[in-house]
PAZAMI-460500 format. One record per residue (C-alpha): residue number from 1; x, y, z; residue in three letters. Coordinates in steps of 0.001 Angstrom, whole numbers. Each point is the difference from the previous one (the first is absolute). Layout:
residues N
seq:NUM; u:X; v:Y; w:Z; type:ALA
...
end
This chain:
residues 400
seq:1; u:-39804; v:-41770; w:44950; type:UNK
seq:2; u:651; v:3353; w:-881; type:UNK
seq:3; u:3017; v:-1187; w:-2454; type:UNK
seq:4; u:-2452; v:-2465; w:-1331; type:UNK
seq:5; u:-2469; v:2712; w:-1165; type:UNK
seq:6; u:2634; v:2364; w:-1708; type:UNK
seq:7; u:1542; v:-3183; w:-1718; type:UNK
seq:8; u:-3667; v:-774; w:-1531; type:UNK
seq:9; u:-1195; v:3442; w:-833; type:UNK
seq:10; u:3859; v:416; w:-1601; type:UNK
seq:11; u:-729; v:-3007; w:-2150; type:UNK
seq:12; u:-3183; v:353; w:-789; type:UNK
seq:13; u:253; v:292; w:-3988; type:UNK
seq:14; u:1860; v:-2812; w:-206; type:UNK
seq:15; u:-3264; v:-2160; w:586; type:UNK
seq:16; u:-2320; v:-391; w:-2128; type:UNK
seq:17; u:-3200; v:1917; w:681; type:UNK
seq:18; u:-2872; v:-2423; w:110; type:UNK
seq:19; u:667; v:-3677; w:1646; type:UNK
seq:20; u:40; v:-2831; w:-1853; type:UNK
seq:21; u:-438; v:-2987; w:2426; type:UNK
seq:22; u:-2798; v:-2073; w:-108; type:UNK
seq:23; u:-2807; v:-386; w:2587; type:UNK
seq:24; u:690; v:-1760; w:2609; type:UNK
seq:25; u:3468; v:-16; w:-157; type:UNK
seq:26; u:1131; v:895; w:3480; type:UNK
seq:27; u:-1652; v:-2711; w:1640; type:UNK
seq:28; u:2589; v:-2164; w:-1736; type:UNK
seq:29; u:2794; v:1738; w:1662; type:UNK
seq:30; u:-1159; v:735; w:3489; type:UNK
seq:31; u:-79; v:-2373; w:3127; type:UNK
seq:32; u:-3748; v:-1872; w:154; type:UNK
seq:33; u:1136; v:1271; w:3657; type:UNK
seq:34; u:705; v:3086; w:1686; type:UNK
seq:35; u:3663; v:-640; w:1547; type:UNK
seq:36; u:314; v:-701; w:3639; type:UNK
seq:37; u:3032; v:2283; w:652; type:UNK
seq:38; u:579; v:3511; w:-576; type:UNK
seq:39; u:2371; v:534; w:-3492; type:UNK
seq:40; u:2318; v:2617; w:241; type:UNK
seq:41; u:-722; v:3489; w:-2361; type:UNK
seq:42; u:2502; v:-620; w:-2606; type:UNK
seq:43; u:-2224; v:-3938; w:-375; type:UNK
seq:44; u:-3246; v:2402; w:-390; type:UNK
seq:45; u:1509; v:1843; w:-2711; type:UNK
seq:46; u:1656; v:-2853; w:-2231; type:UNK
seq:47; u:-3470; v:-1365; w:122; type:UNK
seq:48; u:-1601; v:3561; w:-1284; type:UNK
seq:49; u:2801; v:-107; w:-2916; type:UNK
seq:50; u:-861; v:-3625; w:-880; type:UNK
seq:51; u:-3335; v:-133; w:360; type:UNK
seq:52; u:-1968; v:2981; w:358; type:UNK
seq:53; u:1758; v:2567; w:-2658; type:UNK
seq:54; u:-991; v:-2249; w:-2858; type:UNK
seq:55; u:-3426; v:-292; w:1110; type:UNK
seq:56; u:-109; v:4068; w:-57; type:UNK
seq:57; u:-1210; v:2384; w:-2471; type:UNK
seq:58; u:1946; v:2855; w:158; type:UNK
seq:59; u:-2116; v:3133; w:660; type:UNK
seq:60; u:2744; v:2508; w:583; type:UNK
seq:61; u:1590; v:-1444; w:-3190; type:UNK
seq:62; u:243; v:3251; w:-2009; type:UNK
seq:63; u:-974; v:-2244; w:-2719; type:UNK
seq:64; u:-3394; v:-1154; w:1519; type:UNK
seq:65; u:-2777; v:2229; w:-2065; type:UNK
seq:66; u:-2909; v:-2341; w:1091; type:UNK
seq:67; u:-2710; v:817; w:2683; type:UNK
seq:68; u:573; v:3477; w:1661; type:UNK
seq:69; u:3551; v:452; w:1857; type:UNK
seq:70; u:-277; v:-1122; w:3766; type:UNK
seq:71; u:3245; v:1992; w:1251; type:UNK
seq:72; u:1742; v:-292; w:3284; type:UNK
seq:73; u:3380; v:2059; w:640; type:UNK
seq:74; u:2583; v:634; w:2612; type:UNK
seq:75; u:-1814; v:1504; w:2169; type:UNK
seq:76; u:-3117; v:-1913; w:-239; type:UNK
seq:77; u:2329; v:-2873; w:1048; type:UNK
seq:78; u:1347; v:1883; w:3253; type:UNK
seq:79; u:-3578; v:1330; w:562; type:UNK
seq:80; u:-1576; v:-4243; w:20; type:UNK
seq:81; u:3588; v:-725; w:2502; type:UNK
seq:82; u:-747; v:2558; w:2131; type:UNK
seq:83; u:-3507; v:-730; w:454; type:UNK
seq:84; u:379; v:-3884; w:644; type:UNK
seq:85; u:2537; v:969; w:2388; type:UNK
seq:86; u:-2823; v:2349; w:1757; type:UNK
seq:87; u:-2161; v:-2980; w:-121; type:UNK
seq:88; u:-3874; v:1521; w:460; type:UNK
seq:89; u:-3100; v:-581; w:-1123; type:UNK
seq:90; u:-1889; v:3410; w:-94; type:UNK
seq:91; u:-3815; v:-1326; w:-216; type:UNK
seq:92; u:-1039; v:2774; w:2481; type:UNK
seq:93; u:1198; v:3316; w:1190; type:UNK
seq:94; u:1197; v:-1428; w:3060; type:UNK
seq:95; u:1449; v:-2782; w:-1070; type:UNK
seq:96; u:2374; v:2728; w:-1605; type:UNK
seq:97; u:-454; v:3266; w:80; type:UNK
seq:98; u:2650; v:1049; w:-2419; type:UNK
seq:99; u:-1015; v:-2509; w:-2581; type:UNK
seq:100; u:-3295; v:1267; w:-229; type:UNK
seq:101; u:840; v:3605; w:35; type:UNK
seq:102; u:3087; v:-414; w:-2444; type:UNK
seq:103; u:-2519; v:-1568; w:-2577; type:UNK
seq:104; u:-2510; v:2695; w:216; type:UNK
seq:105; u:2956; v:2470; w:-656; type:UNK
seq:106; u:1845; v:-1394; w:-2869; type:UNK
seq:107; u:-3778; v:-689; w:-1435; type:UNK
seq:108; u:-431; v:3950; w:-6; type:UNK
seq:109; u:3279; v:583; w:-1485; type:UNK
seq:110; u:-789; v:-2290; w:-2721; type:UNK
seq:111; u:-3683; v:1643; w:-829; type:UNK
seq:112; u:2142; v:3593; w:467; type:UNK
seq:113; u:2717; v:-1710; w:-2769; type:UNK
seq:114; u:-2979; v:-1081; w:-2402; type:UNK
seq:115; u:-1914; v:3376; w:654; type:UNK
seq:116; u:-3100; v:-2134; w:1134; type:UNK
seq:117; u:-3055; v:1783; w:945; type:UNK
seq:118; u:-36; v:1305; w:4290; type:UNK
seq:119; u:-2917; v:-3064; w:87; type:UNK
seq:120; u:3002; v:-2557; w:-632; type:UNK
seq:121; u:1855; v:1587; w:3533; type:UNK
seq:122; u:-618; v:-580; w:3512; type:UNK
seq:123; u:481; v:3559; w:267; type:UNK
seq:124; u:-2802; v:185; w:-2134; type:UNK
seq:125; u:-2589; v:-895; w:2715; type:UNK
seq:126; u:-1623; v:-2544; w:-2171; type:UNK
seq:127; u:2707; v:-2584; w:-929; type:UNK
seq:128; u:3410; v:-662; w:-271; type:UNK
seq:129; u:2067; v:-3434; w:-1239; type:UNK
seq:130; u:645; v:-3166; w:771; type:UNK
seq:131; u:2350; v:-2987; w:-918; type:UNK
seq:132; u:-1102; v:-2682; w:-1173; type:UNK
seq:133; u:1805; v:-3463; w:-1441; type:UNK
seq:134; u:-1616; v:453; w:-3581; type:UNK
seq:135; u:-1919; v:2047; w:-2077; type:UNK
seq:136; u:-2235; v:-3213; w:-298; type:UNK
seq:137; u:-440; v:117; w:3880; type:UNK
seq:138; u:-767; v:3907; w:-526; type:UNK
seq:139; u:-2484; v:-311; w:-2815; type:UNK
seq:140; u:-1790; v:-2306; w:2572; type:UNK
seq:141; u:214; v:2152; w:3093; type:UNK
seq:142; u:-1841; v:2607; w:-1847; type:UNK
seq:143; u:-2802; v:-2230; w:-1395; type:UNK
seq:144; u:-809; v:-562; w:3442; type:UNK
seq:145; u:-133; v:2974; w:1010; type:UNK
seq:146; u:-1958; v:1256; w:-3250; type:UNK
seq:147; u:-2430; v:-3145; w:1466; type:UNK
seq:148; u:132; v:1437; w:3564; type:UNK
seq:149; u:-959; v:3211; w:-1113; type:UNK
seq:150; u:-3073; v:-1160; w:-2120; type:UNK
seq:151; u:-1530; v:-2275; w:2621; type:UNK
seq:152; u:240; v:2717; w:2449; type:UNK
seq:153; u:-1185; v:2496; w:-2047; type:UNK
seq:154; u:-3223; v:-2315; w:-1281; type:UNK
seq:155; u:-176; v:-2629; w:2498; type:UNK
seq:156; u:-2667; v:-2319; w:-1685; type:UNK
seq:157; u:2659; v:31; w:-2765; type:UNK
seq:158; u:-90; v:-3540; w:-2009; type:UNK
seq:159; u:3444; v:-1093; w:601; type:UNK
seq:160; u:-168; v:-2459; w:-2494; type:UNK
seq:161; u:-1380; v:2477; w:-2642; type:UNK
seq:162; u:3409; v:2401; w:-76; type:UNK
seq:163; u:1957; v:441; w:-3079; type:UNK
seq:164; u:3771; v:785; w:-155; type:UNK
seq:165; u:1313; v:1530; w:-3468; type:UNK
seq:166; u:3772; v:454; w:-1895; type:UNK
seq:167; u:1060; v:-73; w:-3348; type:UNK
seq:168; u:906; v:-3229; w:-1656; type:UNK
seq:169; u:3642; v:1373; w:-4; type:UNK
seq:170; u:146; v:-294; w:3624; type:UNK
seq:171; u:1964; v:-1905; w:2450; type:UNK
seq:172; u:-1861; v:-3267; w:1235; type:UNK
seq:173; u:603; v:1050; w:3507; type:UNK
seq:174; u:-3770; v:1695; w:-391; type:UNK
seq:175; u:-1380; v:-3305; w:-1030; type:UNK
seq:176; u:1671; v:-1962; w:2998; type:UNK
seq:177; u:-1260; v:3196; w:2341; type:UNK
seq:178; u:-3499; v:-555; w:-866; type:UNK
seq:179; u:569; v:-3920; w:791; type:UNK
seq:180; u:1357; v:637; w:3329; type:UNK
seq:181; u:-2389; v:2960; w:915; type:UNK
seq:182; u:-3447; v:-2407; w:-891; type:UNK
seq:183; u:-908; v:2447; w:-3439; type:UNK
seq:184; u:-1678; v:-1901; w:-2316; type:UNK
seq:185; u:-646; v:2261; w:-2799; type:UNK
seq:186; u:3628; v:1216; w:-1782; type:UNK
seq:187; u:-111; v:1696; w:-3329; type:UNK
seq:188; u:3288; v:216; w:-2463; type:UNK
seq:189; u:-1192; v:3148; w:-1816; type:UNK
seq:190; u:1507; v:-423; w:-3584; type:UNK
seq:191; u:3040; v:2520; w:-1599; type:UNK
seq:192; u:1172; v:582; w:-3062; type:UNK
seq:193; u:3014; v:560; w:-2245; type:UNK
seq:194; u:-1847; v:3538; w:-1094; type:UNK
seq:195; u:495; v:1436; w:3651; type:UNK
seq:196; u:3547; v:-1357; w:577; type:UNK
seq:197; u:-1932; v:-2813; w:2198; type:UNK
seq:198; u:-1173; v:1859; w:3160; type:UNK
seq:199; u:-3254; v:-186; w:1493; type:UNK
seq:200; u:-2240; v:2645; w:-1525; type:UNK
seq:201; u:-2706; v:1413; w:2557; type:UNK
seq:202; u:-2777; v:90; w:-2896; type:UNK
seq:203; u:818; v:-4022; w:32; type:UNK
seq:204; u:-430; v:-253; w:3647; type:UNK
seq:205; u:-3096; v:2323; w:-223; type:UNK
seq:206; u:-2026; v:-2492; w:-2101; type:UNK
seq:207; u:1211; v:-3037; w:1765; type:UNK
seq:208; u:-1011; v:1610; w:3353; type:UNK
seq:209; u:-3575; v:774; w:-1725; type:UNK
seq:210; u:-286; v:-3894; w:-927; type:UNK
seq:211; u:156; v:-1543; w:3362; type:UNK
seq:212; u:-1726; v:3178; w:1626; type:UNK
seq:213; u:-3078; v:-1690; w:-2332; type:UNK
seq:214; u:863; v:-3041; w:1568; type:UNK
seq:215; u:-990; v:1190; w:2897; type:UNK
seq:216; u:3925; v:-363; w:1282; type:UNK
seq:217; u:1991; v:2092; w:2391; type:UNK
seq:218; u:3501; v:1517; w:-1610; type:UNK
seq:219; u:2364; v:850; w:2820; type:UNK
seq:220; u:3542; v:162; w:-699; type:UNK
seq:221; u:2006; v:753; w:-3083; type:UNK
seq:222; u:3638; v:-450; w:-431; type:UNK
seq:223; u:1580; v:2272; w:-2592; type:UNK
seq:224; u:3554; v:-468; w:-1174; type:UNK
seq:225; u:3016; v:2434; w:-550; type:UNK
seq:226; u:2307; v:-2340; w:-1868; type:UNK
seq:227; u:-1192; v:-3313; w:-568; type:UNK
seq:228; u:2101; v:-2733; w:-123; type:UNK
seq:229; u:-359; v:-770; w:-3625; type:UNK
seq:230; u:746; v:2767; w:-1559; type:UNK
seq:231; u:221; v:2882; w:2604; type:UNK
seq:232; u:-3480; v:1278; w:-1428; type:UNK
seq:233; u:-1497; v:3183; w:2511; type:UNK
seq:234; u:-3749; v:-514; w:651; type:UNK
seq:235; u:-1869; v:3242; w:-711; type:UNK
seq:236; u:50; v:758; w:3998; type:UNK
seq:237; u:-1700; v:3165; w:276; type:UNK
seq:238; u:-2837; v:-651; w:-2232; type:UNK
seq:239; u:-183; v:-3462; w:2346; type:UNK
seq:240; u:282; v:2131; w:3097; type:UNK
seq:241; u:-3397; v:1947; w:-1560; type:UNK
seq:242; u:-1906; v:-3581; w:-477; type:UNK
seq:243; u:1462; v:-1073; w:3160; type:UNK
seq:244; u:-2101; v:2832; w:1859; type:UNK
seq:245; u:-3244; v:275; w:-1797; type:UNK
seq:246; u:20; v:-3571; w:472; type:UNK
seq:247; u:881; v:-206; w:3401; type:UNK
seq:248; u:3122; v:-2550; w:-395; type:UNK
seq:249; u:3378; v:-391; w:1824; type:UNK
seq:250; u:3083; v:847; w:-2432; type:UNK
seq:251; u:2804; v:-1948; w:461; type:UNK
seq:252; u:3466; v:1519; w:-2336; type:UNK
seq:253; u:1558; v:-2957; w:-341; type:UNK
seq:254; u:3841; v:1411; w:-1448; type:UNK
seq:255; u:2044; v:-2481; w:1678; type:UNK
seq:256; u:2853; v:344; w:-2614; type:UNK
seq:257; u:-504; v:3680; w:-1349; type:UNK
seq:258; u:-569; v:1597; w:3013; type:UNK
seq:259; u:3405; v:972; w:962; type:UNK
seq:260; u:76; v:1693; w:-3102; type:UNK
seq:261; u:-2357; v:2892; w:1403; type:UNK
seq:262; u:3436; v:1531; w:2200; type:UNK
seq:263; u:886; v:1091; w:-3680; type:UNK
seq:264; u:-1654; v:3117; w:-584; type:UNK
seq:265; u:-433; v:-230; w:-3733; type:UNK
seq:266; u:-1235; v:-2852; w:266; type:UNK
seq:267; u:-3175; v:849; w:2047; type:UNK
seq:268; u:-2664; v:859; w:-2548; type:UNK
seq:269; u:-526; v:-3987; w:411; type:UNK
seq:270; u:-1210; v:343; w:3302; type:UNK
seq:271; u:-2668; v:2342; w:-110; type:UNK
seq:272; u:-2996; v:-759; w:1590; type:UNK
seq:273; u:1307; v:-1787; w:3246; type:UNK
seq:274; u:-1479; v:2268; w:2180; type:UNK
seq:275; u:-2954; v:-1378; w:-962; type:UNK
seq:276; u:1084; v:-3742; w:721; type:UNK
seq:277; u:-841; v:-1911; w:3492; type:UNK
seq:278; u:2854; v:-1938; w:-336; type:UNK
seq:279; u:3688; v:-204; w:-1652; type:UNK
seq:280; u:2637; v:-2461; w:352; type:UNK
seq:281; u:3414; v:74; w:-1424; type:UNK
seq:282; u:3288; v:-2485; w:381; type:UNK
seq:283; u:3071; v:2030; w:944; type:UNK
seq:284; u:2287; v:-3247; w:-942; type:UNK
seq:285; u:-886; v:233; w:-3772; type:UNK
seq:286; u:1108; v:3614; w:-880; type:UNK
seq:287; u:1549; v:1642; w:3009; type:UNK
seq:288; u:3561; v:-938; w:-1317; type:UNK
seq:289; u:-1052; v:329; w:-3525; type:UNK
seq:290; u:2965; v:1846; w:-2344; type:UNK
seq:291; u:-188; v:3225; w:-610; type:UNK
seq:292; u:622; v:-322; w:-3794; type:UNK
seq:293; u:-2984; v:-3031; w:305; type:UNK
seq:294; u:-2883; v:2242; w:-2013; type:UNK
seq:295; u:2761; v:951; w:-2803; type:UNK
seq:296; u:1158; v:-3515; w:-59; type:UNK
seq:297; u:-3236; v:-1349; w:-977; type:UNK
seq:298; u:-464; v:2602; w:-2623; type:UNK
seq:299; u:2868; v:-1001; w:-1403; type:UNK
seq:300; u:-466; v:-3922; w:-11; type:UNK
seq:301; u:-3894; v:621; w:-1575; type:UNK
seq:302; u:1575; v:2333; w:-2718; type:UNK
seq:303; u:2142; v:-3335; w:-1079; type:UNK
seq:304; u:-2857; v:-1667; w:-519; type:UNK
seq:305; u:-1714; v:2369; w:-2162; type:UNK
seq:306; u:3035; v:212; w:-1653; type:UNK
seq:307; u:-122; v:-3541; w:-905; type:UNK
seq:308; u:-2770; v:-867; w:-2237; type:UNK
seq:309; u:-470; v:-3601; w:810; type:UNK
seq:310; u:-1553; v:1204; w:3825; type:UNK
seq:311; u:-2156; v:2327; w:853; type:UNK
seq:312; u:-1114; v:1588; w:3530; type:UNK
seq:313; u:-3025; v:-1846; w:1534; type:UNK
seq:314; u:-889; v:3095; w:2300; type:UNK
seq:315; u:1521; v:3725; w:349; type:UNK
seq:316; u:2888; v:-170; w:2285; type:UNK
seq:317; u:-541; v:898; w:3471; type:UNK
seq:318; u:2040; v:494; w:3793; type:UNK
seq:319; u:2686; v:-2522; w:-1837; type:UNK
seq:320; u:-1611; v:-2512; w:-1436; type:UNK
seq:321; u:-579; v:-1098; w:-3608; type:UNK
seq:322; u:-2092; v:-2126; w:-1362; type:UNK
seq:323; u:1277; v:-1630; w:-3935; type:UNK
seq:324; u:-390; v:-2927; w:-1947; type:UNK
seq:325; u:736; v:-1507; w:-3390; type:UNK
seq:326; u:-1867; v:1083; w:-2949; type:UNK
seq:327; u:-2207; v:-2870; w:-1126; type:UNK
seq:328; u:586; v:-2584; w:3099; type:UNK
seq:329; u:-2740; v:-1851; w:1217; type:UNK
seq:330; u:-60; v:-655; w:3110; type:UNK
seq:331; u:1923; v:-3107; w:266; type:UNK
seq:332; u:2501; v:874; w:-2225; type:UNK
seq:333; u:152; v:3349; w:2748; type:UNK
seq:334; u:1192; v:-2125; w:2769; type:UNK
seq:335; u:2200; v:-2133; w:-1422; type:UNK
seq:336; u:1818; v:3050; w:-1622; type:UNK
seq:337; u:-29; v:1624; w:3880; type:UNK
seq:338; u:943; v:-3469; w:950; type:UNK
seq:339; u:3213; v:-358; w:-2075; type:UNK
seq:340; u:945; v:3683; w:1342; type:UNK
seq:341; u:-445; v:-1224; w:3782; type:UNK
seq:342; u:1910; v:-3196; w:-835; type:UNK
seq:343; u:3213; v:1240; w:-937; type:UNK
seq:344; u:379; v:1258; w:4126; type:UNK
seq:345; u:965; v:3664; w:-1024; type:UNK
seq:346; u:-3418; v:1929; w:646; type:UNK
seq:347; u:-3079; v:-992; w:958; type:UNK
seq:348; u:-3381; v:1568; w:-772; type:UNK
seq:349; u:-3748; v:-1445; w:158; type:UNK
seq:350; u:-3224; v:714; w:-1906; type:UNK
seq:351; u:-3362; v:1533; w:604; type:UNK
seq:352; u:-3144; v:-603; w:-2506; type:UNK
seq:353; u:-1632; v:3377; w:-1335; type:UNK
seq:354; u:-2902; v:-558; w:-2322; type:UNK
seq:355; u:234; v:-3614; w:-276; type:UNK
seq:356; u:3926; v:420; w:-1442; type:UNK
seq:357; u:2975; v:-1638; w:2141; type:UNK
seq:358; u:2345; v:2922; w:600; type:UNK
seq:359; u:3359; v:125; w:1329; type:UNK
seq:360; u:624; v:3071; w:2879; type:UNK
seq:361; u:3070; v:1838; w:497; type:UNK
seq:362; u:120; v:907; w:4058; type:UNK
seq:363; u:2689; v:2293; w:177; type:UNK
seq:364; u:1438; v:1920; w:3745; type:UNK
seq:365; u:2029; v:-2832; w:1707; type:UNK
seq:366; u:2446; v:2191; w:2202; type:UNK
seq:367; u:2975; v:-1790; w:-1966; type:UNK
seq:368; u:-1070; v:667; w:-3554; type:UNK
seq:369; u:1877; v:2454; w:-2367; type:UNK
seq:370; u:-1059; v:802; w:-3730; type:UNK
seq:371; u:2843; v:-3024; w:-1369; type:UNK
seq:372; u:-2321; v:-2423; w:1836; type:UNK
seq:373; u:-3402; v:1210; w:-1854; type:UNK
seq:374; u:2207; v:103; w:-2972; type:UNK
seq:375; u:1579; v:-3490; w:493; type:UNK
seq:376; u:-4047; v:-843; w:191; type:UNK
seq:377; u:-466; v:1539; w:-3035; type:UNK
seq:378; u:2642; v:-1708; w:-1776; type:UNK
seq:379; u:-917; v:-3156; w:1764; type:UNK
seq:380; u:-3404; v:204; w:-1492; type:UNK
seq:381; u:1390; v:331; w:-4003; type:UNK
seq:382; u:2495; v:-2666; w:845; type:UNK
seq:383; u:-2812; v:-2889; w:689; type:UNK
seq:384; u:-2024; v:1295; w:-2866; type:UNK
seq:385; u:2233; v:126; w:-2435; type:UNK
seq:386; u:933; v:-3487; w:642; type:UNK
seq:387; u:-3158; v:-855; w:-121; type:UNK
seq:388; u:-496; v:1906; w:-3471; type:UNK
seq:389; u:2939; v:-2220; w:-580; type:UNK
seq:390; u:-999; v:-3231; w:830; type:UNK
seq:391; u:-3881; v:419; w:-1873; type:UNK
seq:392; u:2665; v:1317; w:-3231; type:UNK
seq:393; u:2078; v:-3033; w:345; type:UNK
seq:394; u:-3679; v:-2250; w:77; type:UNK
seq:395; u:-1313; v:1587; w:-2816; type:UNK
seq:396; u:3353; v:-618; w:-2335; type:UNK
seq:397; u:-89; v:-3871; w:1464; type:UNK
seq:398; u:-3872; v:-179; w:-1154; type:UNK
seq:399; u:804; v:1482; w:-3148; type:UNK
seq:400; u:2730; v:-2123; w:-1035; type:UNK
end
């Protein structure tokens, strides 16, 4: 097994990044049955090289540039062995003790790495943190708390009359939180290209004032430190203010970016956390991120202003960039991304800001060097040009 792992992640550029099979297509080459004797381990694997590595897109391909890196490494590998080996389930303390206390450990070493307010410790006497599966799972543990805390704090509280808030930027794990949690009132407070789309607190002021005439119940905002379009900051510690006055739960929702706060020059983005109920971040995204990552994506968004048929769609930000062609709709957008994910060499996808389709640039995968970005780069001018190409050669054809 071991053997088998080095032998993929030593060939892993020679696949192409982003499958290509077609849905369905392993029930076609599977048993309708599970088999009725054991196969040997050397079976199990022929069948993962057949079967399942074309059905895989490659995220530790240092070629794969499309939603934010989900890294593993070596000793993330020995760490998941040694744990199935140990073989508990830690739902209480007693159930065990070490896995409970370990957590609450390494959860204050990673608030001490990020500089987190005391509140964020257990040390702290108020908090401390926990793991969850998602950042969708967290954004929903802390809207019921933010509803705990209301109802117990006005008890002939309207359930049905609370209202949830985030930007229209944000992740739609808020949306599915206020399913699950029974809030029917969710508000999608509008950004703009003028503030580098983040949520601006004089926005959520006025929307707040709205449903307060409404005779509604706000509860729970969920600000975001890099959203997943275009790595935008919300305008947290103005938030934090409006959070208080108003008497709602903030939820810091920086499930990408947060890593990012260990690096001290980077912390002016974090200000106003100690104001914040909740935060959440995914050590998987960024924890292995390069060192040279914030450079490299410097350098990549300087080609395309170099280039003056693209522009950028958004100011670069914790390595990703945001570009598209000058003068694209937004069909003609994704079928120019298309052709670049088609050729199997890199693999990006697209957000929407303002209504325009718009290809992002997710740099940080643990494997990536600056000829990668580059090969991107060059990618990129390769499939346009042919396609400047191709329109040239139409035009001479209709002329003639």
């Amino acid at each position: 097994m071991i053997d088998a792992i080095v032998e993929y992640q030593g060939q892993i550029e020679s696949f192409p990044v982003r499958s290509e099979v077609a849905p369905g297509y392993l029930r076609l080459r599977l048993p309708e049955s599970p088999p009725e004797k054991p196969e040997t381990l050397d079976s199990v694997l022929s069948d993962v090289k057949k079967h399942i590595l074309p059905g895989l897109t490659h995220w530790q391909h240092p070629s794969f540039f499309a939603w934010f890196p989900a890294h593993t490494s070596s000793p993330a590998l020995f760490a998941d062995m040694l744990s199935n080996a140990l073989g508990i389930i830690g739902f209480s303390w007693i159930s065990s003790p070490a896995a409970t206390e370990l957590e609450t450990i390494v959860m204050d070493w990673v608030a001490q790495l990020f500089d987190l307010p005391a509140v964020f410790r257990s040390s702290g006497g108020k908090g401390g943190g926990v793991i969850e599966g998602t950042a969708s799972e967290s954004c929903l543990c802390a809207m019921l708390a933010a509803k705990a805390r209301i109802l117990h704090q006005k008890p002939h509280t309207d359930p049905l009359k609370l209202v949830a808030y985030t930007s229209d930027q944000a992740h739609s794990c808020v949306k599915k939180a206020c399913m699950v949690a029974g809030v029917q009132h969710f508000r999608l407070v509008p950004t703009s290209a003028e503030h580098a789309w983040s949520l601006q607190a004089a926005a959520l002021e006025r929307q707040i004032a709205l449903d307060l005439k409404e005779g509604l119940i706000p509860f729970f905002v969920s600000a975001t430190l890099g959203t997943t379009s275009s790595c935008a900051v919300d305008d947290i510690p103005r938030i934090a203010d409006v959070a208080k006055d108003r008497g709602l739960w903030l939820h810091v929702d920086s499930a990408y970016a947060g890593v990012f706060a260990a690096l001290p020059e980077l912390r002016d983005n974090f200000k106003g956390l100690d104001k914040a109920d909740s935060f959440c971040t995914n050590l998987h995204k960024s924890m292995l991120v390069t060192f040279d990552c914030v450079a490299m994506t410097q350098g990549f968004a300087e080609l395309v202003e170099a280039d003056e048929r693209f522009e950028l769609a958004a100011p670069p930000a914790f390595g990703l960039v945001c570009f598209r062609r000058k003068g694209d709709d937004n069909a003609a957008s994704a079928a120019f991304l298309e052709a670049i994910n088609a050729t199997g060499r890199a693999f990006m996808v697209h957000t929407v800001l303002g209504g325009k389709h718009v290809l992002r640039m997710a740099a940080g995968s643990a494997n990536q060097q600056w000829h990668h970005l580059e090969g991107l780069w060059k990618l990129v001018v390769e499939v346009a040009n042919a396609e400047r190409g191709e329109c040239a050669k139409r035009q001479r054809a209709e002329d003639s």
